[in-house]
TIRO-2110 file (N, C-alpha, C; in Angstrom, 1 decimal):
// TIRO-2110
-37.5, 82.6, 151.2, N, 1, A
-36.5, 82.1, 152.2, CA, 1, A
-35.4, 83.1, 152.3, C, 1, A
-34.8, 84.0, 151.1, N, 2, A
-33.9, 84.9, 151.2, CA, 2, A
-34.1, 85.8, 151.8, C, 2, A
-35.2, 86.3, 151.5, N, 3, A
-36.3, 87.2, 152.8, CA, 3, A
-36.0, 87.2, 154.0, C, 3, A
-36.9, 86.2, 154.6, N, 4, A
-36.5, 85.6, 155.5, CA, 4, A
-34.5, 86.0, 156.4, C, 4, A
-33.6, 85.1, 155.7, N, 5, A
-32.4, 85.6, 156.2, CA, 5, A
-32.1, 86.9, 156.1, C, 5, A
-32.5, 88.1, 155.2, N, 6, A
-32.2, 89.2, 155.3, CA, 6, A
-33.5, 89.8, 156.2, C, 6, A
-34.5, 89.8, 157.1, N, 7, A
-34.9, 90.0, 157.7, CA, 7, A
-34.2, 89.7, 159.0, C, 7, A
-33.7, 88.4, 159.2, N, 8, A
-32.8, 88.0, 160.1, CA, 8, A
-31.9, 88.8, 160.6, C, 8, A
-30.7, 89.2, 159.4, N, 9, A
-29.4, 89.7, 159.3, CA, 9, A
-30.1, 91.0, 160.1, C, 9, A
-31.1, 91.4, 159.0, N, 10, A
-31.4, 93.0, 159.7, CA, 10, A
-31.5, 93.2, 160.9, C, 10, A
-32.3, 92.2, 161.5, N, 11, A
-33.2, 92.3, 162.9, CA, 11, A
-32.1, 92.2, 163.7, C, 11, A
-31.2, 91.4, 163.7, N, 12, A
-29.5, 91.2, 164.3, CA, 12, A
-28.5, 92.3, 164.4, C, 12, A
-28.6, 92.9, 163.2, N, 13, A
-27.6, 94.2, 163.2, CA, 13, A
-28.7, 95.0, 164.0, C, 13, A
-30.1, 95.1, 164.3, N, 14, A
-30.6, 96.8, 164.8, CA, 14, A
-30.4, 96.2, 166.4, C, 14, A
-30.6, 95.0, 166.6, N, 15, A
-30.6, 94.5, 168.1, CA, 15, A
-28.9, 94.9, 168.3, C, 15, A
-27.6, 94.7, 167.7, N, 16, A
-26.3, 94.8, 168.1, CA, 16, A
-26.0, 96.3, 168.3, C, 16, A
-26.7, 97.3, 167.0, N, 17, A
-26.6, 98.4, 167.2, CA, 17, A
-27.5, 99.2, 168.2, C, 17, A
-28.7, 98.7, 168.9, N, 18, A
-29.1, 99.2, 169.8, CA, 18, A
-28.3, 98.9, 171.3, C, 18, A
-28.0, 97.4, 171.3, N, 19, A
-27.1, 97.6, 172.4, CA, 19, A
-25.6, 98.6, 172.5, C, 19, A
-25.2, 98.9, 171.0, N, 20, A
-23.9, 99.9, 171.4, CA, 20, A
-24.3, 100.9, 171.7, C, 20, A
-25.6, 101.7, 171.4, N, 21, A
-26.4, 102.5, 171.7, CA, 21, A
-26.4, 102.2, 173.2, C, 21, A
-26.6, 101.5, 174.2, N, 22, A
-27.0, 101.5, 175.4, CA, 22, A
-25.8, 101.4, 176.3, C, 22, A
-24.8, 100.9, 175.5, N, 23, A
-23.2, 100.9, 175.6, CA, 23, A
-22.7, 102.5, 176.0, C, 23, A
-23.2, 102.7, 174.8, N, 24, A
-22.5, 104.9, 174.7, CA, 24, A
-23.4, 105.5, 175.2, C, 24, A
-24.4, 105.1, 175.5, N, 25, A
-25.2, 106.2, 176.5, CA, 25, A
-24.9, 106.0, 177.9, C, 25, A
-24.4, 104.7, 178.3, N, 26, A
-24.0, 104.2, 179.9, CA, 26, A
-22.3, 104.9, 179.8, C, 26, A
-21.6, 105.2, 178.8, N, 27, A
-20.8, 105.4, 179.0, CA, 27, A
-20.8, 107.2, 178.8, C, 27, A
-21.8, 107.8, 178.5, N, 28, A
-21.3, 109.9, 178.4, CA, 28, A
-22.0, 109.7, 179.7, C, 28, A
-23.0, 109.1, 180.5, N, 29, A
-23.9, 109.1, 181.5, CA, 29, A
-23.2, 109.2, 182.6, C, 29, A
-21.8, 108.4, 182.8, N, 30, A
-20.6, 108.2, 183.5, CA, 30, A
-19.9, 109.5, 183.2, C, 30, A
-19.5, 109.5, 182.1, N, 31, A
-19.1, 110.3, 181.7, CA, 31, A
-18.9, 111.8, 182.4, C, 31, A
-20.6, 112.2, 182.2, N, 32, A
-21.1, 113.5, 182.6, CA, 32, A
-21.2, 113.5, 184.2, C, 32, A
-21.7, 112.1, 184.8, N, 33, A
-21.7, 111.9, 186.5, CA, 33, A
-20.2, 112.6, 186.3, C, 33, A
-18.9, 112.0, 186.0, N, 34, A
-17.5, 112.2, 186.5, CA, 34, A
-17.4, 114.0, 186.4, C, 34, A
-18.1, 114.1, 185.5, N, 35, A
-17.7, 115.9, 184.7, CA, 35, A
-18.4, 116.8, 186.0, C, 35, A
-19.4, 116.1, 186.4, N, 36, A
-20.2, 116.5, 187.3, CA, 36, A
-19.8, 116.8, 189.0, C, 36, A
-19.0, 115.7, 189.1, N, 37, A
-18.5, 114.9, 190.2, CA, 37, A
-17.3, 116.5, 190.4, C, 37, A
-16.4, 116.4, 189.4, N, 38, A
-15.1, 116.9, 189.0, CA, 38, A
-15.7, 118.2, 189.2, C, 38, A
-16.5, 119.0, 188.5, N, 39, A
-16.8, 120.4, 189.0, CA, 39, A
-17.3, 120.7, 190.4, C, 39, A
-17.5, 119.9, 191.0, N, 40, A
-18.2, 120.0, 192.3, CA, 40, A
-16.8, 119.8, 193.1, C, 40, A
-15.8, 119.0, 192.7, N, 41, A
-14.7, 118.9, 193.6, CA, 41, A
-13.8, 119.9, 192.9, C, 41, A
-13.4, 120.5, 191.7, N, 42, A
-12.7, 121.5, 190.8, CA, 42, A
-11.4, 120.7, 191.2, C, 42, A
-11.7, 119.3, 190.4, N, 43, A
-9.9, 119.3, 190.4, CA, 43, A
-8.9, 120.0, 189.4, C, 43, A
-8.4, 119.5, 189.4, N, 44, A
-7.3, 120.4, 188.2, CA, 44, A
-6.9, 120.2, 186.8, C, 44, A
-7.0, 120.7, 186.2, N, 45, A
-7.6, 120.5, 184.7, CA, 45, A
-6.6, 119.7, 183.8, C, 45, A
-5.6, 119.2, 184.3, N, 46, A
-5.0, 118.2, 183.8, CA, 46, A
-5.4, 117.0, 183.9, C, 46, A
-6.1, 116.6, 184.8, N, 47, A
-6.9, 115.5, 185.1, CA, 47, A
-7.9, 115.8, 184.4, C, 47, A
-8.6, 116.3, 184.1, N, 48, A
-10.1, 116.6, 183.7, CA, 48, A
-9.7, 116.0, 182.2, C, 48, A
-8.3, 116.8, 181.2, N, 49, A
-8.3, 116.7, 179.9, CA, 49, A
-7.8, 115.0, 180.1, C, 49, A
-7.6, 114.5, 180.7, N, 50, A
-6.8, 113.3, 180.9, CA, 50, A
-8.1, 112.1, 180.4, C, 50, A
-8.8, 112.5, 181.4, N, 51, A
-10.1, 111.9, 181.7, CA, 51, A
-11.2, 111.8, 180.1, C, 51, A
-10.8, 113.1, 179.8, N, 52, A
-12.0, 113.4, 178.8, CA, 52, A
-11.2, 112.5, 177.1, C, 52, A
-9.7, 112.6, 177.4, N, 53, A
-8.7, 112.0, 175.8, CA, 53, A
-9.4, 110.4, 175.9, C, 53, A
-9.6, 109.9, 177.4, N, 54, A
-9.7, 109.1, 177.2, CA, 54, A
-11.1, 108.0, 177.3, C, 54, A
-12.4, 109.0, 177.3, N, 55, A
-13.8, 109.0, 177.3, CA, 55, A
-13.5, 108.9, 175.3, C, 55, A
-13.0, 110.2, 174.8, N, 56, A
-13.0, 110.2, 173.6, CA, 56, A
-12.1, 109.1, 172.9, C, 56, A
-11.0, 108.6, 173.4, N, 57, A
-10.6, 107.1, 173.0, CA, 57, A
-11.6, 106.1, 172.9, C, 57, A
-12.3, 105.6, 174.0, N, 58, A
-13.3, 104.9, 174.4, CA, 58, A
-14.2, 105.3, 172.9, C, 58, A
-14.6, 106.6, 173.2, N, 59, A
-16.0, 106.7, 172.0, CA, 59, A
-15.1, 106.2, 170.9, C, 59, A
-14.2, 106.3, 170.1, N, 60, A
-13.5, 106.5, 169.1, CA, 60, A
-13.3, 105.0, 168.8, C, 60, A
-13.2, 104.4, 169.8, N, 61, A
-12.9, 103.3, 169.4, CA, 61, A
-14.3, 102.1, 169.4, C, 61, A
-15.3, 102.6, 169.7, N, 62, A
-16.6, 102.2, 169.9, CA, 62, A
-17.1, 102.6, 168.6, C, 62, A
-17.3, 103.9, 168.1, N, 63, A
-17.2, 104.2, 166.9, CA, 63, A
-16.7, 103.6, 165.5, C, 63, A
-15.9, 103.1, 165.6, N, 64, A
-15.1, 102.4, 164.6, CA, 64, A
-15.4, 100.8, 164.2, C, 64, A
-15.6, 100.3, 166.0, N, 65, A
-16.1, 99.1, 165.7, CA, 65, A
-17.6, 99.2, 165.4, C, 65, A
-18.3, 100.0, 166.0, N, 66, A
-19.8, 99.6, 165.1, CA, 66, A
-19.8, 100.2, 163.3, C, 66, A
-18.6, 100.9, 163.0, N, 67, A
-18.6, 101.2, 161.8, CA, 67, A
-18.4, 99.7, 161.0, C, 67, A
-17.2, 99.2, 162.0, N, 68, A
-16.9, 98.1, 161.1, CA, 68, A
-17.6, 97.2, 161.1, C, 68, A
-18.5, 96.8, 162.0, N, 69, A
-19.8, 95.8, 162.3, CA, 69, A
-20.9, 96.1, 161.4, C, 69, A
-20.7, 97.5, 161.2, N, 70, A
-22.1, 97.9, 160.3, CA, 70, A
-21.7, 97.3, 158.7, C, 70, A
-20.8, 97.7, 158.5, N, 71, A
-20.0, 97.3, 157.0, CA, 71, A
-20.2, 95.7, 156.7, C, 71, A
-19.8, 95.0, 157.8, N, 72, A
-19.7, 93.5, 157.6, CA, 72, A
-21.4, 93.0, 158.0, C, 72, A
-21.9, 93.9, 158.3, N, 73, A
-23.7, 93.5, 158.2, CA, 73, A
-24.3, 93.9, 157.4, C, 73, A
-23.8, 95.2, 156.5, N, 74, A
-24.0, 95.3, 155.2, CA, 74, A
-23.7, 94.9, 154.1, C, 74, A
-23.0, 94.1, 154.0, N, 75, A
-22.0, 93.0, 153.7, CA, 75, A
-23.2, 92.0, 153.1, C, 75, A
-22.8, 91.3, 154.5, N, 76, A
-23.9, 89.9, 154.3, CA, 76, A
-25.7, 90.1, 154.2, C, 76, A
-25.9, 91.3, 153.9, N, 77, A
-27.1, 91.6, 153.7, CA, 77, A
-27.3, 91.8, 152.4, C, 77, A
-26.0, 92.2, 151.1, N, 78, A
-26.2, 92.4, 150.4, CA, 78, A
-25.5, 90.8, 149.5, C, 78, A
-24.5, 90.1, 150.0, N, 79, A
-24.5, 89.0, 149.6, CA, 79, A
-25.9, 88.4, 149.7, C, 79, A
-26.6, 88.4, 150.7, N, 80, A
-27.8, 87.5, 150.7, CA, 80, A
-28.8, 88.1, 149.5, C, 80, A
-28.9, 89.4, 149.4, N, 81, A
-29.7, 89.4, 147.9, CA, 81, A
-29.3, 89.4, 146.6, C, 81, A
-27.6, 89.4, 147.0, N, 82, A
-27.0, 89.1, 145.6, CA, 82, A
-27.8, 88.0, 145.5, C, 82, A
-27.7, 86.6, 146.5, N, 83, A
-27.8, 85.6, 145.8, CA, 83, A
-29.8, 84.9, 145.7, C, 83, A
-29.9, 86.2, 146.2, N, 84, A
-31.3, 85.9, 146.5, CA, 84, A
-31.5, 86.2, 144.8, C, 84, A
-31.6, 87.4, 144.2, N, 85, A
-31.4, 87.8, 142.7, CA, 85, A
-31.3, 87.0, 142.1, C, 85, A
-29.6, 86.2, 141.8, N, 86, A
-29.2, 85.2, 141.3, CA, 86, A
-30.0, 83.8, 141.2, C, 86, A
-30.5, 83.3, 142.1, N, 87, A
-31.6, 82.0, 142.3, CA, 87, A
-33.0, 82.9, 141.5, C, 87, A
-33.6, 84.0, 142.4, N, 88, A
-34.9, 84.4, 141.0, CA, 88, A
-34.3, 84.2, 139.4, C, 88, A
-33.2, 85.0, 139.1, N, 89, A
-32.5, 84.9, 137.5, CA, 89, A
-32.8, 83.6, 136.8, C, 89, A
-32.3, 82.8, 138.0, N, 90, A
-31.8, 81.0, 137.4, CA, 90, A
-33.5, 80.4, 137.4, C, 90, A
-33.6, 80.3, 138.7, N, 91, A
-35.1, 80.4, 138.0, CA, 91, A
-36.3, 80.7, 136.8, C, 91, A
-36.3, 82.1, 136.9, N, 92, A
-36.8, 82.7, 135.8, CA, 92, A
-36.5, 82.1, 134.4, C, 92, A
-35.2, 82.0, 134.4, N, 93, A
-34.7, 81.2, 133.2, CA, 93, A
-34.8, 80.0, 132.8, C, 93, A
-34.8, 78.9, 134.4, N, 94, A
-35.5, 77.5, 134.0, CA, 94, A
-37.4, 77.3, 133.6, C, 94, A
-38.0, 78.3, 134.3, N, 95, A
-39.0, 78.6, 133.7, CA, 95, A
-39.5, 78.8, 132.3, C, 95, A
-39.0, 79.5, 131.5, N, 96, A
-39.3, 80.2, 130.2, CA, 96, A
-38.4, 79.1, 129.4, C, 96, A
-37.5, 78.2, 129.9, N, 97, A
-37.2, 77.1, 129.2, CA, 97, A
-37.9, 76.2, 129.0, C, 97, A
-38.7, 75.7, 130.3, N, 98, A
-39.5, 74.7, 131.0, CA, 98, A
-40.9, 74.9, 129.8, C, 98, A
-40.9, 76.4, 129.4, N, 99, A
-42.3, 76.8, 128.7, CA, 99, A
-41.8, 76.4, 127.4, C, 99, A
-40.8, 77.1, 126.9, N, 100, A
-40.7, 77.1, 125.4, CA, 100, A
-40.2, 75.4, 125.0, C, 100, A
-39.8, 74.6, 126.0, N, 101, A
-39.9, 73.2, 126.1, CA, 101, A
-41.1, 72.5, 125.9, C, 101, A
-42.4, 72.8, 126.8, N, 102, A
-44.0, 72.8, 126.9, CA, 102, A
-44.4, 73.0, 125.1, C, 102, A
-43.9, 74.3, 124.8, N, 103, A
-44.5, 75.0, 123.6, CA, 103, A
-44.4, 73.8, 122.2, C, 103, A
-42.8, 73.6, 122.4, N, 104, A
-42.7, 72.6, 121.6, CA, 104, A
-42.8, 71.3, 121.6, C, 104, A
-42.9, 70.7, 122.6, N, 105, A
-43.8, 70.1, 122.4, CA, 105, A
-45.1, 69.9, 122.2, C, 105, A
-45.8, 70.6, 122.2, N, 106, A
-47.5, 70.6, 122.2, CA, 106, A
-47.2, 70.9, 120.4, C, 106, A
-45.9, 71.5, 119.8, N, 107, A
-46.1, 71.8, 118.5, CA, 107, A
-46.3, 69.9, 117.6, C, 107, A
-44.7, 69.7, 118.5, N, 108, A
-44.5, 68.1, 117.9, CA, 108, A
-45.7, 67.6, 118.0, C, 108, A
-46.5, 67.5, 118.9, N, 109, A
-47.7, 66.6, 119.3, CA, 109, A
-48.7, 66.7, 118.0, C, 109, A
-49.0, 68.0, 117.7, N, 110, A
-49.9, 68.6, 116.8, CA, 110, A
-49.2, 68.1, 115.4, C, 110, A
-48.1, 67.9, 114.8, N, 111, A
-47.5, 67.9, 113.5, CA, 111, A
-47.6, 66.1, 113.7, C, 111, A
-47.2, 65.3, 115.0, N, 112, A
-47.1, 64.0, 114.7, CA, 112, A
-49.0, 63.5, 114.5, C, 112, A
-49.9, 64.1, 115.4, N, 113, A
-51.3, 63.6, 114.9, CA, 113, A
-51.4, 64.2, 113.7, C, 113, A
-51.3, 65.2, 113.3, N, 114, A
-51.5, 65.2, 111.4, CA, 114, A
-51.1, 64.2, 110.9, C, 114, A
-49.2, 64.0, 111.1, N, 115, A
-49.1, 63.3, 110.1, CA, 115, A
-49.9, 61.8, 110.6, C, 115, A
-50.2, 61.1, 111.3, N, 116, A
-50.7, 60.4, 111.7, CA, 116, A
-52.3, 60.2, 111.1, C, 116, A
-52.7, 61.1, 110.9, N, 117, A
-54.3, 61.5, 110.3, CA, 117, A
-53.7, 61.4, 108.5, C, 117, A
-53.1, 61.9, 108.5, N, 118, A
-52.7, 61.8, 106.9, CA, 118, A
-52.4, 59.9, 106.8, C, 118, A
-51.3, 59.3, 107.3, N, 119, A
-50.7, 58.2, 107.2, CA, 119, A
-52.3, 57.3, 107.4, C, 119, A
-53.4, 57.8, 108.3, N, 120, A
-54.1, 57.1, 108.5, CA, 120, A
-55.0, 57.4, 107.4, C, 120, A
-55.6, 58.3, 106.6, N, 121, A
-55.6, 58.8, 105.4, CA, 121, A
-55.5, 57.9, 104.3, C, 121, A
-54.3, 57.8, 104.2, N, 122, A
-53.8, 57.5, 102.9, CA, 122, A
-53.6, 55.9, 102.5, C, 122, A
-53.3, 55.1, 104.3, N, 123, A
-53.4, 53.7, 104.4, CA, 123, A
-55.2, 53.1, 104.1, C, 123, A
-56.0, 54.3, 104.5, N, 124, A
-57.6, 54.2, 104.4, CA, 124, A
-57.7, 54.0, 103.1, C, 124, A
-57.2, 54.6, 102.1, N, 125, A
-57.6, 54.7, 100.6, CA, 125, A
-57.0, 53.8, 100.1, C, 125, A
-55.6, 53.1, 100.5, N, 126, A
-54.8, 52.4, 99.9, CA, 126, A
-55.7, 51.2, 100.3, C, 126, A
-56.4, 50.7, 101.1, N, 127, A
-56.6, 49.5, 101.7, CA, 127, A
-58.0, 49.1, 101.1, C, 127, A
-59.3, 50.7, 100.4, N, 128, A
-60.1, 50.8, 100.1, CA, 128, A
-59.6, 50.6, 98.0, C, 128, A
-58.7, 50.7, 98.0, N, 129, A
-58.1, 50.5, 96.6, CA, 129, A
-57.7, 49.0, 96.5, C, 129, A
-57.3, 48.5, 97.3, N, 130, A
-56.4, 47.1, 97.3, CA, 130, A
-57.9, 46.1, 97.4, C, 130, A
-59.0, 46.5, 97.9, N, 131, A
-60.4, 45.6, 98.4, CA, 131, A
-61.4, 45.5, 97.1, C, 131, A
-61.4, 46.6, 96.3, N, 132, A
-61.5, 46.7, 95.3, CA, 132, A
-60.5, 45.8, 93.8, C, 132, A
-59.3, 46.1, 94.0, N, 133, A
-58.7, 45.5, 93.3, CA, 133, A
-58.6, 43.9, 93.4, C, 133, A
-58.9, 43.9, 94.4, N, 134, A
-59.2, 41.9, 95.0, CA, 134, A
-60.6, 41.9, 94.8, C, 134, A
-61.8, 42.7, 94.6, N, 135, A
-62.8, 42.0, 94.6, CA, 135, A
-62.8, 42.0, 92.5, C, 135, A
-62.1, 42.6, 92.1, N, 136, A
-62.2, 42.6, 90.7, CA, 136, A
-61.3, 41.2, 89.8, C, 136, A
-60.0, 41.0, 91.2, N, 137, A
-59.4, 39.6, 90.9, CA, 137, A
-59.7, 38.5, 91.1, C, 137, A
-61.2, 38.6, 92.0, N, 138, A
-62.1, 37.5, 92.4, CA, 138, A
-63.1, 37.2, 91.3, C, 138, A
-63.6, 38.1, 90.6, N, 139, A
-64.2, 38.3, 89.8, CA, 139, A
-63.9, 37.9, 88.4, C, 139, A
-62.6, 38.3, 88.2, N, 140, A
-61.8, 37.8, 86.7, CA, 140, A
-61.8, 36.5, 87.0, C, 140, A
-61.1, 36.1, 88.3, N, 141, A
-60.5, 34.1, 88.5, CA, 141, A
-62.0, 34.2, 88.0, C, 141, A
-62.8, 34.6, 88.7, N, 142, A
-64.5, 33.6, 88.0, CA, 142, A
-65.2, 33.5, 86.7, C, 142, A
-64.4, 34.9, 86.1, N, 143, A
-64.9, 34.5, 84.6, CA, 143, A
-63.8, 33.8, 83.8, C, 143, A
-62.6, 33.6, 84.5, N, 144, A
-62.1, 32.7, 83.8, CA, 144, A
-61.7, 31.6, 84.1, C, 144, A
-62.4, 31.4, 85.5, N, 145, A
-62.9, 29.3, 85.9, CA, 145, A
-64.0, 29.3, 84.7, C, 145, A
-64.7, 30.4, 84.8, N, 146, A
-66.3, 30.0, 83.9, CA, 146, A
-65.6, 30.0, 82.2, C, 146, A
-64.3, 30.6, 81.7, N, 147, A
-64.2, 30.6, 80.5, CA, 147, A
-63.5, 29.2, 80.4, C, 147, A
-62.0, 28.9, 81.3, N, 148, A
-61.9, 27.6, 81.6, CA, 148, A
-62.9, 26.2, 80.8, C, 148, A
-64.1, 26.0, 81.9, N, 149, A
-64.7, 25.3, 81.4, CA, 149, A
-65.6, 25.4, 81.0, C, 149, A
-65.9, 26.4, 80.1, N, 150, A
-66.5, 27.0, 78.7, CA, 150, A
-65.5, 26.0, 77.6, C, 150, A
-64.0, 26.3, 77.7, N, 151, A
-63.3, 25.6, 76.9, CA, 151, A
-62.9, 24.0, 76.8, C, 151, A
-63.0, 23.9, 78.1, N, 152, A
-62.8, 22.5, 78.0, CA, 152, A
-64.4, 21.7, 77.5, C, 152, A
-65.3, 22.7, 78.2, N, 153, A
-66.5, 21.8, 77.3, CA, 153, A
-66.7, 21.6, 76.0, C, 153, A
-66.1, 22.8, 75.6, N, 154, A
-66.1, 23.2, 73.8, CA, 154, A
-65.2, 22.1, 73.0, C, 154, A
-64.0, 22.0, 74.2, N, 155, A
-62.5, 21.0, 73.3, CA, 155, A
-63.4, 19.7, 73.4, C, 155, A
-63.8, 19.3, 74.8, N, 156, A
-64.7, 17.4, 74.8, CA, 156, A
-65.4, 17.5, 73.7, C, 156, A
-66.2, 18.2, 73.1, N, 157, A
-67.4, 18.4, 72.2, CA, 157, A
-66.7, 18.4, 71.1, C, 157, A
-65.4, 19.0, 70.4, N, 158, A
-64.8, 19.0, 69.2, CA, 158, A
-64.3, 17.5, 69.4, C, 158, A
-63.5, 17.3, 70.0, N, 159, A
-62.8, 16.2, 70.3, CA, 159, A
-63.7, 14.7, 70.2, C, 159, A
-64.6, 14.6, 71.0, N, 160, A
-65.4, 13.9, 70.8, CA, 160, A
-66.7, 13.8, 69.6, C, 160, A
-66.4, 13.2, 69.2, N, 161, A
-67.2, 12.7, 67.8, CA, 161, A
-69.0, 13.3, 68.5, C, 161, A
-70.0, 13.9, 67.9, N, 162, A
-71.0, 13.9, 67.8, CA, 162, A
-71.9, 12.5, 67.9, C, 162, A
-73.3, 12.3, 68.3, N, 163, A
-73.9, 11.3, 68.0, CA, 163, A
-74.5, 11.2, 66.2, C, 163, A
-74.3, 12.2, 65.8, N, 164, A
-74.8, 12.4, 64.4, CA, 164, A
-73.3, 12.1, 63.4, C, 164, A
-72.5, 12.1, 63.8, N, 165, A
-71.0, 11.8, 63.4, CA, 165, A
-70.9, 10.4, 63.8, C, 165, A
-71.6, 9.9, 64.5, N, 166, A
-71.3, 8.2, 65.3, CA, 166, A
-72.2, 7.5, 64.1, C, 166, A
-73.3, 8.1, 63.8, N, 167, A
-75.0, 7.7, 63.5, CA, 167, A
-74.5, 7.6, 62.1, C, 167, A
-73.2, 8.5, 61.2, N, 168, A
-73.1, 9.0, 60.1, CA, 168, A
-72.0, 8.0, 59.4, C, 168, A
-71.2, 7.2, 60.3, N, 169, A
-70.3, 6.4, 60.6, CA, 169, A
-70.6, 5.2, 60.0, C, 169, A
-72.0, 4.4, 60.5, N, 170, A
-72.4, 3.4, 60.6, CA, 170, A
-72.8, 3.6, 59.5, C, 170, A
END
């Protein structure tokens, strides 16, 4: 788009400077007709220098304004790539932010699925330890329901007199 306006600007200044171009050529063209005119009539050369201070006023002053036209087109031609420069710069630099932003995250991403794989890891072993340790406390409660009444059968049986103790009685 900066392009663009400085194509603009340019194409503007060669069209302005081609017309003062068509300006100063219609005016030595006159010029030379009068110089022309004047030697053919020989007027008197105080008119002639009169004539010519004031063709070179005219140029002089034509002169100066397309100097100054040229300056203030050079101007805005070079403000336009200052700022054309400046937007590539700022760009460039939201870019390589925009990446090393990208970069780091794709790092984060990579460090949080590890640790994620580890955490998932280590919850695996912990939960394959804990299934184990419950199937071993299921195991004990049942040998010691079974020791339980192992003992209570053993206490009824002390406790309770024998039929050979009943038989022994009598």
């Amino acid at each position: 788009m900066c392009l663009l306006i400085v194509k603009l600007k340019f194409d503007e200044l060669k069209s302005k400077l081609d017309k003062e171009k068509q300006t100063f050529t219609k005016a030595l063209v006159r010029s030379s007709k009068e110089v022309c005119i004047f030697r053919v009539n020989r007027p008197n050369r105080l008119y002639l220098r009169d004539v010519l201070k004031n063709e070179i006023a005219k140029f002089q002053e034509l002169n100066e304004k397309f100097g100054k036209e040229k300056a203030s087109h050079l101007q805005v031609l070079k403000d336009a790539v200052s700022k054309y420069e400046e937007e590539k710069e700022r760009l460039f630099l939201q870019y390589e932010q925009l990446t090393r932003l990208s970069v780091t995250q794709t790092n984060s991403r990579k460090k949080e699925k590890s640790l994620i794989s580890e955490c998932e890891k280590t919850c695996s072993s912990k939960i394959s330890d804990l299934e184990g340790s419950l199937k071993k406390k299921k195991q004990d409660d049942k040998c010691h329901q079974t020791f339980s009444f192992l003992k209570k059968t053993l206490s009824s049986f002390i406790e309770s007199p024998s039929d050979e103790d009943i038989a022994s009685e009598d």
